[in-house]
C-alpha positions in Angstrom: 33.1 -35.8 -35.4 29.8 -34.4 -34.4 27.9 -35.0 -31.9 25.2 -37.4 -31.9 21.5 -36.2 -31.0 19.4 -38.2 -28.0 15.9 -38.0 -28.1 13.1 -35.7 -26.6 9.2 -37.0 -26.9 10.4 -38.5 -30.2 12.6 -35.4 -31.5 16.4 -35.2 -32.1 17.8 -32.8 -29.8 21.2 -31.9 -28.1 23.0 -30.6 -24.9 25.7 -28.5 -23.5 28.1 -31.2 -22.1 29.7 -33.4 -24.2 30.0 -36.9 -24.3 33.3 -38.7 -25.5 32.8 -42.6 -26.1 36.1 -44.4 -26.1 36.5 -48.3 -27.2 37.9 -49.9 -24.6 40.4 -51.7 -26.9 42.7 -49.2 -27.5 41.2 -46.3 -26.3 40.4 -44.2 -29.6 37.4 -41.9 -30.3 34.6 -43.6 -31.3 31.8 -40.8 -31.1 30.3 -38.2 -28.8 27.0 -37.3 -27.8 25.9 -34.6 -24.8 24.3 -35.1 -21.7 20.8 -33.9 -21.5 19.9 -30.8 -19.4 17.7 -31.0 -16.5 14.9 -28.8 -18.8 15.5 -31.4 -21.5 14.5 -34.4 -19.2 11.4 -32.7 -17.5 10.2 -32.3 -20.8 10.4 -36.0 -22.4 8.8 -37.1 -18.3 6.0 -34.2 -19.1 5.1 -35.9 -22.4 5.2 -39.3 -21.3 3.0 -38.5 -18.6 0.8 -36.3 -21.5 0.7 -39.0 -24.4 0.0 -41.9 -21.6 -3.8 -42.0 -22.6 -3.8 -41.6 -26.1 -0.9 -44.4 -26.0 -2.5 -46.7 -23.8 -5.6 -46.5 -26.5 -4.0 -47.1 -29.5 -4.7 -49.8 -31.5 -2.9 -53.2 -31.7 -2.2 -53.0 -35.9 -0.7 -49.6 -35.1 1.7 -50.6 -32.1 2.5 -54.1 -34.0 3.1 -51.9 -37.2 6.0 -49.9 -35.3 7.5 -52.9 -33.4 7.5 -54.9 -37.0 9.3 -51.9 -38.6 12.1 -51.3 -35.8 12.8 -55.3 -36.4 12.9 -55.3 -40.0 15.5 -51.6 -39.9 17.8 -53.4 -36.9 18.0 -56.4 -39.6 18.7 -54.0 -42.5 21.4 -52.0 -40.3 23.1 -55.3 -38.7 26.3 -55.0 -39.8 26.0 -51.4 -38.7 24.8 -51.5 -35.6 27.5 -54.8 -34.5 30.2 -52.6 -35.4 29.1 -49.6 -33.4 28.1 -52.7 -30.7 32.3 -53.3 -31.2 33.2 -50.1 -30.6 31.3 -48.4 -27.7 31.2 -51.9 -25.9 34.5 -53.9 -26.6 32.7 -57.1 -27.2 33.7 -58.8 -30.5 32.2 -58.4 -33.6 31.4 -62.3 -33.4 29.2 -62.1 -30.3 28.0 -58.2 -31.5 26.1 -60.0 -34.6 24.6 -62.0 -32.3 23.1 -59.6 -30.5 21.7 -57.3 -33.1 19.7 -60.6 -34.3 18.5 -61.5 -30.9 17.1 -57.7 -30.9 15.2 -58.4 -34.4 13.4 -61.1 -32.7 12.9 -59.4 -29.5 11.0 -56.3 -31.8 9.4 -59.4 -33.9 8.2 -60.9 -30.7 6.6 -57.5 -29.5 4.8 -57.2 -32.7 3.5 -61.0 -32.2 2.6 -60.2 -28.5 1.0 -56.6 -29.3 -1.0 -58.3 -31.9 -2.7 -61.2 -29.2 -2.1 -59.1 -25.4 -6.2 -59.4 -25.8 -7.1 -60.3 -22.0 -10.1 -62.8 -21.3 -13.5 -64.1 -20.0 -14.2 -65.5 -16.8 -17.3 -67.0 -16.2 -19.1 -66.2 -13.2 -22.0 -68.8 -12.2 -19.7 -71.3 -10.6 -21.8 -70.1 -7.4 -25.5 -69.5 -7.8 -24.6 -65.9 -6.9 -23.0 -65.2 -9.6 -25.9 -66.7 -12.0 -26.0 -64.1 -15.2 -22.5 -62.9 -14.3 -19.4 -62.9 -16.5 -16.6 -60.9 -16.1 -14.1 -59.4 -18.7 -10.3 -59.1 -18.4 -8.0 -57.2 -19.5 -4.5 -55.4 -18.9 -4.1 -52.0 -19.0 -0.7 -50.0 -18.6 0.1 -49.2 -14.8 1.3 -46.0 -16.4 4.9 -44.6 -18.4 7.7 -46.7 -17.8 11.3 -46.1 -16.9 13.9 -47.9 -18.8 17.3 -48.0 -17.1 19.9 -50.6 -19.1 23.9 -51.7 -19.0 26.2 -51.8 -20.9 27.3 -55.5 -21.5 24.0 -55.5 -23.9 23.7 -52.0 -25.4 20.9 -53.0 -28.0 19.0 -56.4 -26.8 18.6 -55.0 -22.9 17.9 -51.9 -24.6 15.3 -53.5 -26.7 14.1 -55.6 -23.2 12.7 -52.2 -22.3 11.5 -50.9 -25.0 9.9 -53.0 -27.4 7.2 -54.8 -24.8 6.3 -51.1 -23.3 5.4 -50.1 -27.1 3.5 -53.6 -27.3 1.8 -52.8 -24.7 0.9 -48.9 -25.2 2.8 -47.5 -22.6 5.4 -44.5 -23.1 8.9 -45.3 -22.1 12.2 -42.8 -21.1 15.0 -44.8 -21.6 18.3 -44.0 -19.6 21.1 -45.8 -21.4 24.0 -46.8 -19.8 27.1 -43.3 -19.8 29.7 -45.8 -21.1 27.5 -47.3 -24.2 25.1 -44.4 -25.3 25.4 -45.0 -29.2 24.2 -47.8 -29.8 20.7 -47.0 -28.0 20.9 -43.4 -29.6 20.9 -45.4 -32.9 18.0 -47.1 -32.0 16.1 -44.0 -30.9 16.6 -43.2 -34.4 14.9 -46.1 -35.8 11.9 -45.7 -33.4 12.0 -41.5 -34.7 10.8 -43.6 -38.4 7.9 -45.0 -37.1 4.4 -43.4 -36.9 4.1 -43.6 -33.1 2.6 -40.7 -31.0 4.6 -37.9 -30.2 5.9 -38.4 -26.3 5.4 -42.0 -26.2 9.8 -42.7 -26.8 12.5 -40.4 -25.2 16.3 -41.8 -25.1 18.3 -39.8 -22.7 21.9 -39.6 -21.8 22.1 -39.0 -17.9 25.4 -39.3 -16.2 24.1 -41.9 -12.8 24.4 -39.4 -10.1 21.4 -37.5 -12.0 19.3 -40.2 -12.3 17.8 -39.8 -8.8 15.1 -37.6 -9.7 14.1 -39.7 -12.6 13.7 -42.5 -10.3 11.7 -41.1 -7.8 9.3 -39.0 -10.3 5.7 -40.3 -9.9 4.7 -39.5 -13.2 6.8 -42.7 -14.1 5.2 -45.3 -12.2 7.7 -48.2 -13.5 11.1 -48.6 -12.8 12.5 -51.4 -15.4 16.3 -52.0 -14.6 19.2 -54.2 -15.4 22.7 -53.5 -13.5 24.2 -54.0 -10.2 23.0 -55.1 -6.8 23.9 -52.3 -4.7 22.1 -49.7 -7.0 18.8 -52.1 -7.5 18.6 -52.3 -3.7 19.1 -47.9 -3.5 16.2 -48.2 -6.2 13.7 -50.2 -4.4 14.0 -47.9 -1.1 14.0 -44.5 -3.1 10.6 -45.7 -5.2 8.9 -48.0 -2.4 5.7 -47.1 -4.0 6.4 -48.2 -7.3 6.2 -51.0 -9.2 9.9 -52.1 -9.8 11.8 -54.5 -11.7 15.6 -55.8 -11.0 17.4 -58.1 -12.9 20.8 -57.9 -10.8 22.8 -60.3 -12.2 24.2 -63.3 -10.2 27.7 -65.7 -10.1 26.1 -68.4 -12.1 26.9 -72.0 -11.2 27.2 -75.2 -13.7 27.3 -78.7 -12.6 28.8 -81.4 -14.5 27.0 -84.4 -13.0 28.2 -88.1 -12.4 26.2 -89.5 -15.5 27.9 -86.8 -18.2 30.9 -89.2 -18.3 31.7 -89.9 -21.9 34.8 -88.6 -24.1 31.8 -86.9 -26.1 30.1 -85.7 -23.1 33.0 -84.1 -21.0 34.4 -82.4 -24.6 30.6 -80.8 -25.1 30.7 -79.6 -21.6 34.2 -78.1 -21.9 33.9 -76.6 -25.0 30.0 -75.0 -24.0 32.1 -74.1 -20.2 34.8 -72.5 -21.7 33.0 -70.3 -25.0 30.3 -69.1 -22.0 32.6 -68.6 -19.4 34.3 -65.7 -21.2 31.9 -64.5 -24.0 31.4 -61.2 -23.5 34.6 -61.3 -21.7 32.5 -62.8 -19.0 30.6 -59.7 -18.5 27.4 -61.5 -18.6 24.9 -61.5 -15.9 24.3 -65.4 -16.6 28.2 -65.8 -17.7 29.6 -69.2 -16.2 31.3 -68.4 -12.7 31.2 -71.2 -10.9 32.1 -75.1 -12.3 31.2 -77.9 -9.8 32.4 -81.2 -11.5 31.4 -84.9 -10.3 34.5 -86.6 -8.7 36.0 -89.0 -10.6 35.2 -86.8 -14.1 38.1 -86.0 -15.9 36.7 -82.1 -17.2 39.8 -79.9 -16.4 42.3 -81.4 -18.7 39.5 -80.6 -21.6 38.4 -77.5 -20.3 41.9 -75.8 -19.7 42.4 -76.7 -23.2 39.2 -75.5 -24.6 39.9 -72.6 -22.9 43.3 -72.0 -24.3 42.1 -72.2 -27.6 39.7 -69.5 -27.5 40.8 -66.3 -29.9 41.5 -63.1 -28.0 42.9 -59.9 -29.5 41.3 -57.1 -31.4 37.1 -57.1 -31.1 36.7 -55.9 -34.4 38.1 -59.4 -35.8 35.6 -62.1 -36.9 37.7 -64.2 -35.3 38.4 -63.1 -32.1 35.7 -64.7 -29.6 37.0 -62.6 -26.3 37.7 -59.3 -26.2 38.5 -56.3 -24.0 36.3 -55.7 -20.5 34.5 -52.0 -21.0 37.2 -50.3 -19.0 40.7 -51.0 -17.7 39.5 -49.8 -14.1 37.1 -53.1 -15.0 40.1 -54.9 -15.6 42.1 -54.2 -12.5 39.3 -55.4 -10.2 39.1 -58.7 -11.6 43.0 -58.9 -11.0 42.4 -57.7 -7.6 39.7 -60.6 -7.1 41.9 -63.2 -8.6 45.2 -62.0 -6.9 43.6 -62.1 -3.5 41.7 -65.3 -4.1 45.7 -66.8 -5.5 46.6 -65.5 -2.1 44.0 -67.7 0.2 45.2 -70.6 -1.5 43.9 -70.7 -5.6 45.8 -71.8 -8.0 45.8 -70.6 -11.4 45.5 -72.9 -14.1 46.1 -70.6 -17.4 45.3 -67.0 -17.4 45.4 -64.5 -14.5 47.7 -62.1 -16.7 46.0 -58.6 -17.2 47.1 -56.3 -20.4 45.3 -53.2 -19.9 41.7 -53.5 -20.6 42.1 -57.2 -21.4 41.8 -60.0 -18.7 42.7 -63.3 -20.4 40.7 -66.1 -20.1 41.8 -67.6 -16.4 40.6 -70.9 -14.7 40.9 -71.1 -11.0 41.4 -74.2 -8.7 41.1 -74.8 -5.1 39.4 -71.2 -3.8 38.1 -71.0 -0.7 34.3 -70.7 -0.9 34.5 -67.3 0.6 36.9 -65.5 -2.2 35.3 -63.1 -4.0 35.7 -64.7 -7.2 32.9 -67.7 -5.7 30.9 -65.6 -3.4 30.8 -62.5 -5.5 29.4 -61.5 -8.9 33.0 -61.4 -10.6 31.7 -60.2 -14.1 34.9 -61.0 -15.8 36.2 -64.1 -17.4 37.4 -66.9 -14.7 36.1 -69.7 -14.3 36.6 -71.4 -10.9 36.6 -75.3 -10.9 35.7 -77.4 -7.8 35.1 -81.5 -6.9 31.7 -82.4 -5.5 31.2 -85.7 -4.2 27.9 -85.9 -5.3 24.9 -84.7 -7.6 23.1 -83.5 -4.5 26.1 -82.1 -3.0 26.6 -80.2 -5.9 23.0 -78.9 -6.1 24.0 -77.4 -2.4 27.0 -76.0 -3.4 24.8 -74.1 -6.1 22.1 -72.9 -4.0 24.9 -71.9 -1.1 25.1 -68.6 -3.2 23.0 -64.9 -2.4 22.3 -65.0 -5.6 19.8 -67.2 -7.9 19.6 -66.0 -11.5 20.1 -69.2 -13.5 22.2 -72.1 -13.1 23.7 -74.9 -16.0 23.2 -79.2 -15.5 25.0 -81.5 -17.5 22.9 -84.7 -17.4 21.1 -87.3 -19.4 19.3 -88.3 -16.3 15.5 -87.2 -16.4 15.5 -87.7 -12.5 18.4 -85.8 -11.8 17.1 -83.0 -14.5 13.6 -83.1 -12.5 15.2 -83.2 -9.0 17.8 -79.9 -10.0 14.3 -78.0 -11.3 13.3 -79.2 -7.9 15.9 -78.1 -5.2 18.0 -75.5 -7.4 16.8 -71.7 -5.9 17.3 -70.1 -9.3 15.0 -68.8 -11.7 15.8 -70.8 -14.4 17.8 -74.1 -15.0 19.4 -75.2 -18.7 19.4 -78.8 -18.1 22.3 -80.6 -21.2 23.9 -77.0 -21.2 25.4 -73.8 -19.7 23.3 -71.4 -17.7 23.9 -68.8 -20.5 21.1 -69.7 -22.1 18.4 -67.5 -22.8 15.5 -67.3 -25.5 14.6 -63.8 -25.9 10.8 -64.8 -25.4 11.2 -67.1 -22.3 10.3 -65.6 -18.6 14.2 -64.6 -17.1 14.7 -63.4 -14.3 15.8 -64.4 -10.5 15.4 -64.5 -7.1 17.5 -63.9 -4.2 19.9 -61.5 -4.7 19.1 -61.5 -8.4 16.5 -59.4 -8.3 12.9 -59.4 -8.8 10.8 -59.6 -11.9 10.8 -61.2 -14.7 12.1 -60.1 -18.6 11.0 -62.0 -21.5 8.6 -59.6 -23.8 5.4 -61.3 -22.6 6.8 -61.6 -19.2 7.7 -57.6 -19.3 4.0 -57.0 -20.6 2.6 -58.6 -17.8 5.0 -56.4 -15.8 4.0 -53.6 -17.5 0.3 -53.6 -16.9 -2.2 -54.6 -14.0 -5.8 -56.5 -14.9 -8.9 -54.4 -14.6 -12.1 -56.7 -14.3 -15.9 -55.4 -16.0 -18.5 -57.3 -15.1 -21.7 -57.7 -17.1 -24.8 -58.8 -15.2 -28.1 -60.1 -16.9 -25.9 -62.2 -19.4 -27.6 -65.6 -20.4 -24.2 -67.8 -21.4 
C-alpha cells in the first residue's frame, strides 16, 4: 500500500515518517501517508506568505471557477470519498454520504459568495461636513490563514476552512486532524486540478505536538480551528496577537416543552432525540447530551425505544446508523464517565456496555448535575434524561452549562420559541427540532465555553478579511 502524498504550495510531495491509518472498527490498515518535515512546512508557510498578494487580487470568476470545480469533483467522487469517510473515521457509511454532500454545497456556496463578496457605498453628507463625501467599502484578506480541523468531520470541517479562504483570495495551510488525514489528502488532490496560484493551498500532516510553531508563525495571521477546549484556550494565549477562531464544541441541551404533548409530538421528539443523540456515535460538537423533558410528558418510554431500535454494527453497512468511536482509548472514557456517573446515583436505562471501540447507545436517568456526563462535553453517545417543572426552569437548566454552542426546543408555542431565542445563552437555537441542526450557509458558532467566531462560508469570509474604507471627495451624488 503506498503511501499517500500531502501537499506543498499546491505540489504532491512526501516525508520520512510514516503514517498508518487504522479504522477503528476492527482495526485493519486502511492507508498510510508520512508526516511532513519541518523544511517541508516552512516551505508551504513561505509560499503562502509569497502568493498572498497575487491571491488576494485575483479575480472573482477565477476563485468561483475553482470553488465550482472542487464541488462538482467531491459530487463525482461521493461514493469514493464516504467510503474512505468509513474507513479513516468509523462513522457509517449512512451518515459519511451525508457529509460528502453537505461539502458540495459548502464549495457551491463559496463559489456563490466569491462571486457577490463585492463590499459597498456609504454615503457621507448625513453631516454638512461630509457634503461631496462618499466612502467605498470593501474587505480585504487580513492575510494567509491557518486551517486546523477534527476528526469527527474529515471533509465538511475540512471544507469550513478551505473553501471561504479561496472565496475570499486568501492562501490557506491546512493541518488535518493525525487520526483522519485521508480524506483531506484526497481533497488536496481535487484542489491540485484546479487553476489556482501556486502557494495559495498546502495540506499538511503534523503530529499535534509540532503544531506549535505553526500557530505562533506571524506569516499566518489567522488561526481557524475546530477541536477541544483545552487546546483552543493554549491557542488563544500562544497567538494573542492574532485574529483567532474557536469552535470548541459544547454538551448540547434539548428541551421537550409542556405544549409538545401529543402521541405525534412526543414520537417526533424521540425519534429526532435518539437518531441525533448517537449519530456520529455522538461525536458531534452539537450531538444531543443533555434531554430536559416537561413533567407530566411521557418521552422516555418512546425514547428508550427509539433508541433501541437504532442499527449498530459494522460502518461500512447502509444500514447501520451508529458505529464505532475513532479509537477504543475514546471508548474507555466514555465508560469511565458513565461508570462514575452510575456510581453518584444514575441509572442506566439501556446501553452502558462497551465492546472495544464501540459504546452502544446508552440513556441515563437521575445524574447528578455535576457528573461529567451533564457538566462535561461527553462526545460519545448517552443521552441523559431529566424532569423540569417548567418551560422556564428548563431554559435555566440549559443555560446552567460553561458551554453555549446550540441548544434544541420542542414547541409549537411562538412565545415560548421567542422567549428561548431570548434567555437561551447559546449561539443558535433549533426551535421544533434537535440542536444538531446546521445549514452549511447559516452563521454557527458559540459562546461561552464554545468558543469564539463564527463558521458558515459568509460568516468565515467576514472572519477572514477586515474592511478598508476609500473616500472620494468632490463627488456630486
Amino acid at each position: 500500500m503506498d503511501a499517500t502524498a500531502f501537499y506543498v504550495a499546491g505540489e504532491p510531495a512526501h516525508g520520512t515518517d510514516e503514517v498508518t491509518v487504522t479504522h477503528p472498527y476492527d482495526g485493519r490498515t486502511v492507508g498510510r501517508t508520512t508526516w511532513a518535515e519541518p523544511d517541508q512546512v516552512e516551505a508551504a508557510v513561505a509560499a503562502a506568505a509569497a502568493v498572498a498578494d497575487e491571491a488576494a487580487a485575483l479575480p472573482a470568476h477565477v476563485r468561483a471557477k475553482a470553488l465550482d470545480h472542487v464541488s462538482r469533483r467531491i459530487a463525482e467522487r461521493r461514493q469514493e470519498i464516504a467510503e474512505l469517510i468509513t474507513a479513516e473515521n468509523g462513522k457509517p457509511v449512512k451518515w459519511a454520504l451525508v457529509e460528502a454532500d453537505r461539502a458540495v454545497s459548502v464549495f457551491r456556496w463559496a463559489a456563490e459568495e466569491a462571486r457577490r463578496f463585492a463590499g459597498g457605498l456609504q454615503r457621507l453628507d448625513t453631516d454638512p461636513g461630509g457634503t461631496g463625501r462618499i466612502a467605498v467599502v470593501k474587505r480585504v484578506p487580513r492575510g494567509p490563514v491557518l486551517g486546523i480541523s477534527p476528526f469527527n468531520f474529515p471533509l465538511n470541517l475540512v471544507a469550513h476552512k478551505v473553501a471561504p479562504a479561496l472565496a475570499v483570495g486568501a492562501p490557506i495551510v491546512l493541518k488535518p486532524a493525525p487520526a483522519t488525514p485521508l480524506t483531506a489528502l484526497l481533497l488536496g488532490s481535487i484542489l491540485a486540478e484546479t487553476d489556482l496560484p501556486a502557494g495559495i493551498f498546502s495540506v499538511l500532516p503534523v503530529p499535534n505536538d509540532r503544531a506549535s510553531g505553526l500557530v505562533t508563525d506571524p506569516r499566518l495571521p489567522i488561526v481557524s480551528f475546530t477541536g477541544s477546549g483545552p487546546v483552543g484556550a493554549e491557542i488563544r494565549r500562544a497567538a494573542p496577537d492574532k485574529h483567532v477562531t474557536l469552535e470548541l464544541g459544547g454538551n448540547a441541551a434539548v428541551l421537550i416543552c409542556g405544549d409538545y404533548a401529543g402521541d405525534e409530538d412526543l414520537a417526533w421528539a424521540a425519534q429526532r432525540v435518539a437518531t441525533f443523540g448517537t449519530y456520529q456515535a455522538g461525536q458531534s460538537c452539537i450531538a444531543v447530551q443533555r434531554v430536559y423533558v416537561h413533567e407530566g410528558l411521557d418521552l422516555l418510554p418512546r425514547l428508550t425505544e427509539a433508541v433501541g431500535a437504532l442499527h449498530t454494527g459494522d460502518p461500512s453497512d447502509p444500514a447501520v446508523e451508529v458505529g464505532p468511536m475513532i479509537s477504543e482509548d475514546a471508548a474507555r472514557r466514555v465508560e469511565a464517565w458513565v461508570d462514575e456517573a452510575v456510581a453518584a446515583g444514575a441509572t442506566v436505562v439501556t446501553g452502558g456496555k462497551r465492546d472495544g471501540a464501540t459504546y452502544p447507545p446508552t440513556i441515563l436517568t437521575g445524574v447528578p448535575a455535576d457528573a461529567k456526563v451533564v457538566a462535561e462535553e461527553v462526545f460519545g453517545p448517552v443521552l441523559v434524561v431529566s424532569e423540569v417543572p417548567s418551560d422556564e426552569a428548563g431554559f435555566t437548566a440549559i443555560n446552567d452549562s460553561a458551554y453555549g454552542l446550540q441548544a434544541g426546543v420542542f414547541t409549537h408555542d411562538i412565545q415560548t420559541a421567542f422567549a428561548a431565542h431570548r434567555q437561551l445563552k447559546v449561539g443558535g437555537v433549533i426551535v421544533g427540532d434537535v440542536p444538531s441542526y446546521r445549514a452549511d450557509q447559516m452563521p454557527y458558532g458559540g459562546v461561552k465555553g464554545s468558543g469564539v467566531g463564527r463558521e458558515g462560508v459568509a460568516s468565515a469570509m467576514e472572519d477572514y478579511t477586515e474592511p478598508r474604507v476609500m473616500v472620494l471627495t468632490g463627488v456630486e451624488l
